[in-house]
C-alpha atoms as an extended CHARMM CRD file, in Angstrom:
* protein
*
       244  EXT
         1         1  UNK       CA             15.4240000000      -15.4870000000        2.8070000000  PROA      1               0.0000000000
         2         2  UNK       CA             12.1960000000      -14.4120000000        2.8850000000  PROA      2               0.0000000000
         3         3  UNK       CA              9.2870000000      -16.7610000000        4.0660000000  PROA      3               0.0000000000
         4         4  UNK       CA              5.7250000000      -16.5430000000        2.3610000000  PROA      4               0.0000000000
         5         5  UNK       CA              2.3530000000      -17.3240000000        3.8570000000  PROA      5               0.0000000000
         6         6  UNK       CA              0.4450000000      -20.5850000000        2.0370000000  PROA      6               0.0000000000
         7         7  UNK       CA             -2.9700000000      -20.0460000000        3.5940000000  PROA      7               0.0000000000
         8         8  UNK       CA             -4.1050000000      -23.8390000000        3.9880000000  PROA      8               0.0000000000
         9         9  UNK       CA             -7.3810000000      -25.2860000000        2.5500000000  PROA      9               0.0000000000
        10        10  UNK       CA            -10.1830000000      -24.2770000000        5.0960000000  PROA      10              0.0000000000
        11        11  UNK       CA            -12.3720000000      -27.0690000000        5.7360000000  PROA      11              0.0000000000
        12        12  UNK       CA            -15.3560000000      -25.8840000000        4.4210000000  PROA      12              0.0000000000
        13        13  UNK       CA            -14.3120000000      -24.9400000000        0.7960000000  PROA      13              0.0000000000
        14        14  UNK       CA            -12.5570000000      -28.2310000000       -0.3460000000  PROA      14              0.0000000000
        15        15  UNK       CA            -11.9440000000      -26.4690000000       -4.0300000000  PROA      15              0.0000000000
        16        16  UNK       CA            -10.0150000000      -23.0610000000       -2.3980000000  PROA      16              0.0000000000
        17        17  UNK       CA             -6.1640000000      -23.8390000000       -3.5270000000  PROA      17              0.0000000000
        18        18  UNK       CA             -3.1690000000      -22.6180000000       -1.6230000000  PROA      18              0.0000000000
        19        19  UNK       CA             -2.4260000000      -19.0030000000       -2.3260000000  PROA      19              0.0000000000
        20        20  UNK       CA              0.8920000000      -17.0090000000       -1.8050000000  PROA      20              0.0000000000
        21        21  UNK       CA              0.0180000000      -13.1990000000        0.2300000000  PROA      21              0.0000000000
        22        22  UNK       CA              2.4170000000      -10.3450000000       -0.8010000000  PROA      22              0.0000000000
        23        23  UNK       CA              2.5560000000       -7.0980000000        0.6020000000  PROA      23              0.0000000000
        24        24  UNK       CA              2.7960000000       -4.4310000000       -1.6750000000  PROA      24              0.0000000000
        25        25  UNK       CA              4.3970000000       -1.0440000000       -1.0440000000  PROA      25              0.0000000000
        26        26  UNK       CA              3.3180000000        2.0450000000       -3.2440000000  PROA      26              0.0000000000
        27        27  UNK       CA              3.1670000000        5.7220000000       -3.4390000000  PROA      27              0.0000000000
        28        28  UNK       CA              0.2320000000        7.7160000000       -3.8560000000  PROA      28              0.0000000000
        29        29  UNK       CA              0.9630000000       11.3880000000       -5.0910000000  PROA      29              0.0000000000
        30        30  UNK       CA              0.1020000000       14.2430000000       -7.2870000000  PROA      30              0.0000000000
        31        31  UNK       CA             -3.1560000000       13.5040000000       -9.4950000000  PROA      31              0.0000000000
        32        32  UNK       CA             -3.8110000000       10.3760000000       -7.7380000000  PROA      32              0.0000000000
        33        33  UNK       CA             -4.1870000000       11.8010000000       -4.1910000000  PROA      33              0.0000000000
        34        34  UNK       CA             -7.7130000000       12.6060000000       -5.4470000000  PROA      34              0.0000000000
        35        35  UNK       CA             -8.6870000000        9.3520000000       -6.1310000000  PROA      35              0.0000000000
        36        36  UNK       CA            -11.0880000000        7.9980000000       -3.0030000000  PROA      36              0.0000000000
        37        37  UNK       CA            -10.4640000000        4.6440000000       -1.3010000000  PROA      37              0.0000000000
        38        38  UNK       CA            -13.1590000000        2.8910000000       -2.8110000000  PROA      38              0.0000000000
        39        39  UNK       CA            -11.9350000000        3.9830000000       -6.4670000000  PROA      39              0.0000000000
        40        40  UNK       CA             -8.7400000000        3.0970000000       -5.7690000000  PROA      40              0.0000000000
        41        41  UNK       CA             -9.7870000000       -0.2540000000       -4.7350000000  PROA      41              0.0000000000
        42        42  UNK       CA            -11.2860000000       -0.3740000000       -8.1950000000  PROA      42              0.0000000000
        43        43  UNK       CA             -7.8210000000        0.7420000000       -9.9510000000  PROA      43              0.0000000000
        44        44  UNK       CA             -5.9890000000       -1.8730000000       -8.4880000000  PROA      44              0.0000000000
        45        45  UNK       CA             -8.2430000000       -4.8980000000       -9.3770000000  PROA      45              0.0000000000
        46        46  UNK       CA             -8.3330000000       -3.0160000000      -12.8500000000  PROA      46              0.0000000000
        47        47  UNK       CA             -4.3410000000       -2.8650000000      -12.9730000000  PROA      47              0.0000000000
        48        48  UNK       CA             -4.1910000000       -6.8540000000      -11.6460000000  PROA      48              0.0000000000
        49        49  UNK       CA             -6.4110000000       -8.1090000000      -14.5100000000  PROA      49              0.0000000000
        50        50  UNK       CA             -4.3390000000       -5.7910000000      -17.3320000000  PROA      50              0.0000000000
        51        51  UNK       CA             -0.8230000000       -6.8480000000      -15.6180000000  PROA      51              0.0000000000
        52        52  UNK       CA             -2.4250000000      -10.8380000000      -15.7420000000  PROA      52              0.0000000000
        53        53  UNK       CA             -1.5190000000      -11.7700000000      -12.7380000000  PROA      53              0.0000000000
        54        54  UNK       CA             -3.0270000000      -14.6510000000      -11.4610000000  PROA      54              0.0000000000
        55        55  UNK       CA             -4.9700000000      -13.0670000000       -8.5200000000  PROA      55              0.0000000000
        56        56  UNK       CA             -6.9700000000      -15.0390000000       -5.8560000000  PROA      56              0.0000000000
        57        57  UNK       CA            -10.4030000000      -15.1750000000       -5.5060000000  PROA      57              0.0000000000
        58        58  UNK       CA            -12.6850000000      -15.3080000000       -2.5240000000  PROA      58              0.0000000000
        59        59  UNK       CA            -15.0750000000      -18.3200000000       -2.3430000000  PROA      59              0.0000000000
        60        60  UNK       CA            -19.0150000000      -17.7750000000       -2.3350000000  PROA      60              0.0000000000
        61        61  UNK       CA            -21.6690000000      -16.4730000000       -4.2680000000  PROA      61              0.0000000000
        62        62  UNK       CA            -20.0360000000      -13.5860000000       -5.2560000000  PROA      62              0.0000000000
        63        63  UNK       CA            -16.1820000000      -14.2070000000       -5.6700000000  PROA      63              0.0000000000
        64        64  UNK       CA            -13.9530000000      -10.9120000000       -5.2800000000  PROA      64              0.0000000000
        65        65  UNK       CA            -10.0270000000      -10.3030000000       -5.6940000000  PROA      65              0.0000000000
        66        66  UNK       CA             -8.2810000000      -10.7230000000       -2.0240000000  PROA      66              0.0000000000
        67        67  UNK       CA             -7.0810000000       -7.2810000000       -1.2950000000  PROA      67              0.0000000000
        68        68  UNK       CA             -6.6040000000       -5.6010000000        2.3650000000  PROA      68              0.0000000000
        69        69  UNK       CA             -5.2460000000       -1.9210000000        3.0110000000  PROA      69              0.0000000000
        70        70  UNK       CA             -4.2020000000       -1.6550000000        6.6820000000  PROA      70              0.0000000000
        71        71  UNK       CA             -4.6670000000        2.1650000000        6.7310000000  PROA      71              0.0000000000
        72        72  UNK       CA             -6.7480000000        3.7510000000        4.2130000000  PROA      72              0.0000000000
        73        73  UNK       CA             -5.6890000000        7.2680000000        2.8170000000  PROA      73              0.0000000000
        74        74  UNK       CA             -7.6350000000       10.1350000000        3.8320000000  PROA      74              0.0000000000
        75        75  UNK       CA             -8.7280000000       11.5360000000        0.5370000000  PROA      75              0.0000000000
        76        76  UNK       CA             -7.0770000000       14.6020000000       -0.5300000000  PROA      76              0.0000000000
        77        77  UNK       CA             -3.6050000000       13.5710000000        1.1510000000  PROA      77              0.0000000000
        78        78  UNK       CA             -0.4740000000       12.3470000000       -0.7510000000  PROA      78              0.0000000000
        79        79  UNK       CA              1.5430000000        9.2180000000        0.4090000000  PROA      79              0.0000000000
        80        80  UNK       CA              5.3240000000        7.8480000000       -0.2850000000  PROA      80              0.0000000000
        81        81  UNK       CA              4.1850000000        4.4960000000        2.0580000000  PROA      81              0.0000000000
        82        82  UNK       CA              0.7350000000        3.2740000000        1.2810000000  PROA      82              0.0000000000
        83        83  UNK       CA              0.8390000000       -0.4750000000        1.5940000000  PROA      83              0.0000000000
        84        84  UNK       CA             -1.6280000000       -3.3840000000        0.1780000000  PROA      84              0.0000000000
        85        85  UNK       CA             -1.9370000000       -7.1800000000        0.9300000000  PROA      85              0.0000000000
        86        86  UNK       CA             -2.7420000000       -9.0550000000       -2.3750000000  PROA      86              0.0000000000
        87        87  UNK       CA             -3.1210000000      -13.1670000000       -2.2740000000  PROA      87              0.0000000000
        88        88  UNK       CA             -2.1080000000      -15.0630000000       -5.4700000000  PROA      88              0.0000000000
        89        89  UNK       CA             -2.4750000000      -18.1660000000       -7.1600000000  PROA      89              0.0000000000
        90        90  UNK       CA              1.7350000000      -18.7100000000       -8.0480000000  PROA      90              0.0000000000
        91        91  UNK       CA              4.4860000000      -17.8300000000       -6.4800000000  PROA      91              0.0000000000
        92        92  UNK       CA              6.1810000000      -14.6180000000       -8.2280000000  PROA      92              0.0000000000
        93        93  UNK       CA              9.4730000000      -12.8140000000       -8.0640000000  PROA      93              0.0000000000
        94        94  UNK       CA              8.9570000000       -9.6840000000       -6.0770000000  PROA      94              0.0000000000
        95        95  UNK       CA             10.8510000000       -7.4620000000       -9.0970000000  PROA      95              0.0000000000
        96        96  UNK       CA              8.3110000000       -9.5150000000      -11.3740000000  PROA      96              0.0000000000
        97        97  UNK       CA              5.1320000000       -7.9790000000       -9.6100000000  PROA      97              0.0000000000
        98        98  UNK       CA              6.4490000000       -3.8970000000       -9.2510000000  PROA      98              0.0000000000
        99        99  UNK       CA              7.6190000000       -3.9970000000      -12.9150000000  PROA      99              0.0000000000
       100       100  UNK       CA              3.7980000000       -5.5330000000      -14.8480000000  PROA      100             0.0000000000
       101       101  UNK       CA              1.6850000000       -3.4260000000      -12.3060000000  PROA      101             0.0000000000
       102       102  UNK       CA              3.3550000000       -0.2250000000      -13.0570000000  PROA      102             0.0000000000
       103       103  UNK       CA              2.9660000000       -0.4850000000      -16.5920000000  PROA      103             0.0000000000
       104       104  UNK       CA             -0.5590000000       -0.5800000000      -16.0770000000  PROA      104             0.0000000000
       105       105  UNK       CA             -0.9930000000        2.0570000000      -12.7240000000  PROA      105             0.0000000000
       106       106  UNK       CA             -2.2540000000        5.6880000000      -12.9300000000  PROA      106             0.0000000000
       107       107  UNK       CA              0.4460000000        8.3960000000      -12.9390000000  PROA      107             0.0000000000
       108       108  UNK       CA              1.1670000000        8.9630000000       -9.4390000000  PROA      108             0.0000000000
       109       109  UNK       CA              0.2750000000        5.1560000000       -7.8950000000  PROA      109             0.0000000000
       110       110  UNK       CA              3.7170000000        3.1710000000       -8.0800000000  PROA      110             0.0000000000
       111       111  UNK       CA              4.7290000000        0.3030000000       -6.6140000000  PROA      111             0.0000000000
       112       112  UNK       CA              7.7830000000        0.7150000000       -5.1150000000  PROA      112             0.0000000000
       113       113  UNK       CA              7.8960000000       -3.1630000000       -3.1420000000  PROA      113             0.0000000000
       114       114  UNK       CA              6.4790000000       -6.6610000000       -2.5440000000  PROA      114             0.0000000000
       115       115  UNK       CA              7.5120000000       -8.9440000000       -0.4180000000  PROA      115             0.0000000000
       116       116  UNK       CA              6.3590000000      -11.4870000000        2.3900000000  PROA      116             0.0000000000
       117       117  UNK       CA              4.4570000000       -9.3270000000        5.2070000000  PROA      117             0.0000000000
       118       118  UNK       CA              6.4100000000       -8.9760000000        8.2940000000  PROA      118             0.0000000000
       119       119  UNK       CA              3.6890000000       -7.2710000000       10.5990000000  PROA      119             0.0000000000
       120       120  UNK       CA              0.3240000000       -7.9600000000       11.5250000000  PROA      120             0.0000000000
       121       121  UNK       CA             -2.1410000000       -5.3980000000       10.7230000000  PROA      121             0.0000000000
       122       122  UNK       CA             -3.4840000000       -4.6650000000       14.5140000000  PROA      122             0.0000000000
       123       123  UNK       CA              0.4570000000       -3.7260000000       14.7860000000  PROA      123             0.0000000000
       124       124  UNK       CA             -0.1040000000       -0.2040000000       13.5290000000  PROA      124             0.0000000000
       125       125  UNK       CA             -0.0290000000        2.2050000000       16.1310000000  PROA      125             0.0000000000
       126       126  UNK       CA              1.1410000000        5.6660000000       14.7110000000  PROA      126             0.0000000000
       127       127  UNK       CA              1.7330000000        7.4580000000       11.3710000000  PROA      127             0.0000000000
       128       128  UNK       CA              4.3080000000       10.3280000000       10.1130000000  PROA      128             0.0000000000
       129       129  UNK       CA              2.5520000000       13.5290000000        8.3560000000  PROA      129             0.0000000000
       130       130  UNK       CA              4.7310000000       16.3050000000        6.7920000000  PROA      130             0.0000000000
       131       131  UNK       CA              2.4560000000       19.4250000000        6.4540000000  PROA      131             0.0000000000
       132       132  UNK       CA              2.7250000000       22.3290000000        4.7430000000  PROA      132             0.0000000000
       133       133  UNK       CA              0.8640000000       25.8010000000        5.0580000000  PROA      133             0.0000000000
       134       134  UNK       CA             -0.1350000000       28.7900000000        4.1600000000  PROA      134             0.0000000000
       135       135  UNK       CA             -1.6140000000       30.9600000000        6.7260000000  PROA      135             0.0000000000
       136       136  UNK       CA             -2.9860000000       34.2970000000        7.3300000000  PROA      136             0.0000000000
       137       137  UNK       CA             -0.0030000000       35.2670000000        8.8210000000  PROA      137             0.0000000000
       138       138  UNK       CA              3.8310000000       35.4280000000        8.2190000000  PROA      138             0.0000000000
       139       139  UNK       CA              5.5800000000       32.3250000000        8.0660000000  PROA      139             0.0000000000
       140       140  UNK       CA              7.1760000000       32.7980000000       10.7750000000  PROA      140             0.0000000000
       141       141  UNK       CA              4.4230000000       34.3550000000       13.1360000000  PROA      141             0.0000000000
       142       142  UNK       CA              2.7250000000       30.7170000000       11.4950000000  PROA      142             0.0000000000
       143       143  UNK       CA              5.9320000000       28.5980000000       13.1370000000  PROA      143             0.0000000000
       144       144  UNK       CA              5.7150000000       30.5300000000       16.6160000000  PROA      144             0.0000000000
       145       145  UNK       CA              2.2010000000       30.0500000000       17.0510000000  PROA      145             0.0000000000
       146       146  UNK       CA              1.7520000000       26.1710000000       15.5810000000  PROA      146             0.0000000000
       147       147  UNK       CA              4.7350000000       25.4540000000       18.2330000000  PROA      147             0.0000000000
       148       148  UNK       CA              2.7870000000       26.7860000000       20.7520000000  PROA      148             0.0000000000
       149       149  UNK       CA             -0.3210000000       24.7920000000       20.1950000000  PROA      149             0.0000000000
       150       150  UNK       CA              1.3540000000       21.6380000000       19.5810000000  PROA      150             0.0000000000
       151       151  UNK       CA              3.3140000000       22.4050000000       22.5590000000  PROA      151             0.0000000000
       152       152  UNK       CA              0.3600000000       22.7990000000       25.1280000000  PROA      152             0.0000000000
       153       153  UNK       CA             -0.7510000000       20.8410000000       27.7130000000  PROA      153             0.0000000000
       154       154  UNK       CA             -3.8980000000       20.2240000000       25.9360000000  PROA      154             0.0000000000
       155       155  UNK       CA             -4.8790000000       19.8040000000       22.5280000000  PROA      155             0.0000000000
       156       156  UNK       CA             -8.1940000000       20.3690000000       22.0440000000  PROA      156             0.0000000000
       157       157  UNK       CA            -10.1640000000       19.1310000000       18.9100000000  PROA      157             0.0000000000
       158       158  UNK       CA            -13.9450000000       18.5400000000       18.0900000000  PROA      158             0.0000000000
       159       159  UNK       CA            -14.2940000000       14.7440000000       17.1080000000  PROA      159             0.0000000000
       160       160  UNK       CA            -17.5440000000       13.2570000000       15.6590000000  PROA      160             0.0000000000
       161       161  UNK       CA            -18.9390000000       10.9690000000       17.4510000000  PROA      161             0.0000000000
       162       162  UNK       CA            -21.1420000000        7.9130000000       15.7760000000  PROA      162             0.0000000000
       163       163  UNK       CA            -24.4510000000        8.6510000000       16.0730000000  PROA      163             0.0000000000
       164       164  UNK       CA            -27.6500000000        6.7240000000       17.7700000000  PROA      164             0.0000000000
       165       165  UNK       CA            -30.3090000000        5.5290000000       15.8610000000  PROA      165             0.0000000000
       166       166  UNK       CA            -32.0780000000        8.1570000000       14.0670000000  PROA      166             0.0000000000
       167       167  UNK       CA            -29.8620000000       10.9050000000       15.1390000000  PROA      167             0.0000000000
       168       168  UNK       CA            -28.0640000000       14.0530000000       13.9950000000  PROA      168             0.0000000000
       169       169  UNK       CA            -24.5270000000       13.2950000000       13.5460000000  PROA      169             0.0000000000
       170       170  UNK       CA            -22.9380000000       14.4660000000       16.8850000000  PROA      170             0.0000000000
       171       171  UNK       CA            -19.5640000000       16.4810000000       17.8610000000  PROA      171             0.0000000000
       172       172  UNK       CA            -17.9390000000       16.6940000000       21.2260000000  PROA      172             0.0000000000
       173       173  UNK       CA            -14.4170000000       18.3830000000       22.2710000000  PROA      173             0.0000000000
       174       174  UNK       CA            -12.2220000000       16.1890000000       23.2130000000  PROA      174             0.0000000000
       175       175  UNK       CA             -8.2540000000       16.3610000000       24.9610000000  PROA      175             0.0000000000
       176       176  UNK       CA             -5.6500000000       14.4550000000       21.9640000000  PROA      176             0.0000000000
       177       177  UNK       CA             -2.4000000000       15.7060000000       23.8230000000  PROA      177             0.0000000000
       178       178  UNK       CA             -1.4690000000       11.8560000000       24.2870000000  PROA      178             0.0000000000
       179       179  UNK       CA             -2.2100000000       11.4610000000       20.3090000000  PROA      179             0.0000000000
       180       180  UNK       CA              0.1440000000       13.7070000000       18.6030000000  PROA      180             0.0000000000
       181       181  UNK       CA              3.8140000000       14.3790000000       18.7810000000  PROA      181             0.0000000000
       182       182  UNK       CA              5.1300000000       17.6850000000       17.1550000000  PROA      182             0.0000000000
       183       183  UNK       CA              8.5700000000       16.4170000000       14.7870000000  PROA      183             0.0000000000
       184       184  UNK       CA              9.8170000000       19.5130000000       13.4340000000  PROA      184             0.0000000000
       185       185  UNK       CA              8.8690000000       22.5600000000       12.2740000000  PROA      185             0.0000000000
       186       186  UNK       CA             10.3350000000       25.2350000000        9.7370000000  PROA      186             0.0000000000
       187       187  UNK       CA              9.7250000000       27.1560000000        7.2040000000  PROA      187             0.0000000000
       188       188  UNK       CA              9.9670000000       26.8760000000        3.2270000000  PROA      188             0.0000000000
       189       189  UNK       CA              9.6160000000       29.6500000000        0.7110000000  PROA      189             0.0000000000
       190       190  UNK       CA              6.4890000000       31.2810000000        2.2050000000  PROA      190             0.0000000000
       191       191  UNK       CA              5.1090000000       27.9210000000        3.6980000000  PROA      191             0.0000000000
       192       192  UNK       CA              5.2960000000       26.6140000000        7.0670000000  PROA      192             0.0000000000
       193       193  UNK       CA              6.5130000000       23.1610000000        6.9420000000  PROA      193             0.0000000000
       194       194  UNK       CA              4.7020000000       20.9850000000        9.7610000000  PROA      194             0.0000000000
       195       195  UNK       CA              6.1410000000       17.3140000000       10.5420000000  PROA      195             0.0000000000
       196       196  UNK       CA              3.7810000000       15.2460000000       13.0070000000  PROA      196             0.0000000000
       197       197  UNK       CA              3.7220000000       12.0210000000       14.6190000000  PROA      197             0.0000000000
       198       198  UNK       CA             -0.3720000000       11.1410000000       15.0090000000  PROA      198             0.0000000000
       199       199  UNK       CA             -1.9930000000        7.9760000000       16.1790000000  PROA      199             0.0000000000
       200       200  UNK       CA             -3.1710000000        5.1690000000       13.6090000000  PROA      200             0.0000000000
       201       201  UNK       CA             -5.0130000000        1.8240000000       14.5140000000  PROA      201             0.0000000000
       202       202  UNK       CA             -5.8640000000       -0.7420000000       11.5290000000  PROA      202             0.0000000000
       203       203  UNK       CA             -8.0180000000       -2.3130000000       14.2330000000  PROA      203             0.0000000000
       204       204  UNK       CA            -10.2960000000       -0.4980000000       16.8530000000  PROA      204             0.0000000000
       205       205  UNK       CA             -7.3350000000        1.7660000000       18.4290000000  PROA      205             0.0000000000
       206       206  UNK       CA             -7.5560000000        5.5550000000       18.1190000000  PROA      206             0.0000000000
       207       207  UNK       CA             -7.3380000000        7.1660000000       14.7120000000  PROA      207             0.0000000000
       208       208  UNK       CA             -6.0700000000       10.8700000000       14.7220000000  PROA      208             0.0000000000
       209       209  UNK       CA             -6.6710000000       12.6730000000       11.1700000000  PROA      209             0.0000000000
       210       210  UNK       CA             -4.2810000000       15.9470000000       10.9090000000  PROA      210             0.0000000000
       211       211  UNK       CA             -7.5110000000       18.0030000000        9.6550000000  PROA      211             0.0000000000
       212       212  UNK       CA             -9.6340000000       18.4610000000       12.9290000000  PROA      212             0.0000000000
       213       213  UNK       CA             -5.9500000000       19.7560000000       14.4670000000  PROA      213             0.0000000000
       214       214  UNK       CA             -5.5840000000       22.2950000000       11.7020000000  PROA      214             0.0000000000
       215       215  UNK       CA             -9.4240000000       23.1480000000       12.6030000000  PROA      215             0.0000000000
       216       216  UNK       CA             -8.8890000000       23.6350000000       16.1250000000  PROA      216             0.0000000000
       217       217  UNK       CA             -5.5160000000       25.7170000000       15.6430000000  PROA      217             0.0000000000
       218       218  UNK       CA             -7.2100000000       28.5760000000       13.3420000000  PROA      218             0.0000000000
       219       219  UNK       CA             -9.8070000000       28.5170000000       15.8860000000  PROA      219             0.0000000000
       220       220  UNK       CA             -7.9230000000       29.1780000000       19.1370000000  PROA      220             0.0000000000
       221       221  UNK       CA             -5.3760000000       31.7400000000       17.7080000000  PROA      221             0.0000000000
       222       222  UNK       CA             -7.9730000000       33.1960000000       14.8730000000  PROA      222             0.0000000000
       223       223  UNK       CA             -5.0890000000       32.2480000000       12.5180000000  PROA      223             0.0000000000
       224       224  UNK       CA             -6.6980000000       31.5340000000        8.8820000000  PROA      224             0.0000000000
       225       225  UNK       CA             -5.0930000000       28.8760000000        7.0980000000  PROA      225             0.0000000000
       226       226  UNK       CA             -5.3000000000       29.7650000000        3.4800000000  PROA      226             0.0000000000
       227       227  UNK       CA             -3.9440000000       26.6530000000        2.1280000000  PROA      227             0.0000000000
       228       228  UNK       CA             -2.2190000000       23.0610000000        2.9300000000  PROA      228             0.0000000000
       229       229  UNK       CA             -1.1840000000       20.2240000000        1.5830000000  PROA      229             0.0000000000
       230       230  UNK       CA             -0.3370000000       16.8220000000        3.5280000000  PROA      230             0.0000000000
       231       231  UNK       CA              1.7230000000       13.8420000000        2.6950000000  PROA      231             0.0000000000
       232       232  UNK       CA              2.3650000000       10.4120000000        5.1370000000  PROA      232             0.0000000000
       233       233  UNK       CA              5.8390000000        9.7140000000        5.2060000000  PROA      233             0.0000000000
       234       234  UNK       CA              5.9800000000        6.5160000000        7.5430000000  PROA      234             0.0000000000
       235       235  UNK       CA              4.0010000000        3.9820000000        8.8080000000  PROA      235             0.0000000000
       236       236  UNK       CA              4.8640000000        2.7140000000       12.5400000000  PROA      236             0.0000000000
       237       237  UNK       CA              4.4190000000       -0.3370000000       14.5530000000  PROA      237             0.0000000000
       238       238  UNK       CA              3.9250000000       -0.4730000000       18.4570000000  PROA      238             0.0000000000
       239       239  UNK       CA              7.8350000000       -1.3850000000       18.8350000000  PROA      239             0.0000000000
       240       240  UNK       CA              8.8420000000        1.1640000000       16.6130000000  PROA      240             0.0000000000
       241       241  UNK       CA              9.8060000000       -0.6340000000       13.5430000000  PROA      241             0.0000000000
       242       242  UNK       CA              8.2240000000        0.5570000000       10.0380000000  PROA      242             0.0000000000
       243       243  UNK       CA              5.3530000000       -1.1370000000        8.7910000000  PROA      243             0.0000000000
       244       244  UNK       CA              6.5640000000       -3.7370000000        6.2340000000  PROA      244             0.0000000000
């Protein structure tokens, strides 16, 4: 039986009712993979108002809709397990949620689950990326050599670093062996089919994005990659489990 959160009055905001959080499970694919954080933000307080559900509002001066995304999607990249926190007024079937949002979502955005959330956001600790390529080089030239550099002792990468005060952003190379686990690799058609294991943090861990890996690969075996597309498959918590 599943148990959901009633977030009690606080103190300070006598007039803030109880309020039932959900955790919402959806894809993000095709089209829609082009649609930036911020806009999709937008969409889904869009889709709540059109599917009238009776969404919780912040207190203040300028109330808001309650949502929270644990990992924000890197534009550009697909998902099958994007997941969003929403906080509402009544308690609703799970079923009852999917089925009036998805009338209302984008082609491509679909909610595949709600439910009661099981993990804490600061739980996060690494996500699944299936990659596929189209290099410079034979496929299978591309497998050899991508095995190789996912294989080495080092992994070297140039990450930005947050810049001072009235300073040109910044770059230095930096070691991410410890940050990224080759799955499997194989080849598809003409593409090279990359799975990887990266770190995530929703909090102030270590983020790993697959892009600055494909960067440093082309640059240490002058291998152009023509093309790629990326999708995250899975969402993982410290102790393993999926993020639910």
């Amino acid at each position: 039986m599943e148990v959901f959160i009633v977030a009690q009055t606080p103190k300070n905001q006598n007039l803030d009712p109880d309020r039932y959080v959900y955790r919402l499970m959806f894809t993000k694919v095709g089209t829609a993979k082009f649609i930036s954080h911020l806009d999709l933000v937008r969409v889904m307080q869009r889709s709540f108002k059109r599917a009238k559900l009776p969404v919780w509002y912040t207190q203040g001066f300028n109330p808001r809709q309650y949502l929270m995304f644990p990992l924000p999607l890197s534009l550009g990249t697909e998902s099958e397990t994007e997941f969003m926190d929403i906080a509402l007024l009544e308690f609703l079937q799970p079923e009852d949620i999917c089925s009036r949002l998805n009338l209302v979502l984008p082609e491509g955005i679909k909610i595949l689950s709600a439910g009661a959330p099981v993990h804490e956001h600061t739980d996060i600790e690494k996500s699944d990326y299936t990659i596929r390529i189209t290099a410079s080089v034979p496929a299978e030239e591309a497998v050899e050599k991508l095995r190789d550099f996912f294989s080495a002792d080092k992994i070297q990468i140039m990450k930005r670093v947050k810049p001072k005060k009235n300073r040109r952003e910044e770059f230095k190379e930096m070691d991410v062996r410890q940050y990224v686990q080759l799955m499997d690799i194989s080849i598809d058609s003409d593409e090279t089919v990359v799975s990887l294991r990266l770190a995530a943090s929703a909090g102030n861990g270590f983020n790993l994005n697959f892009a600055p890996l494909l960067e440093a690969f082309s640059a240490k075996t002058k291998i152009e990659i023509l093309s790629f597309s990326a999708k995250r498959t899975k969402i993982l918590c410290k102790n393993g489990e999926n993020f639910s």
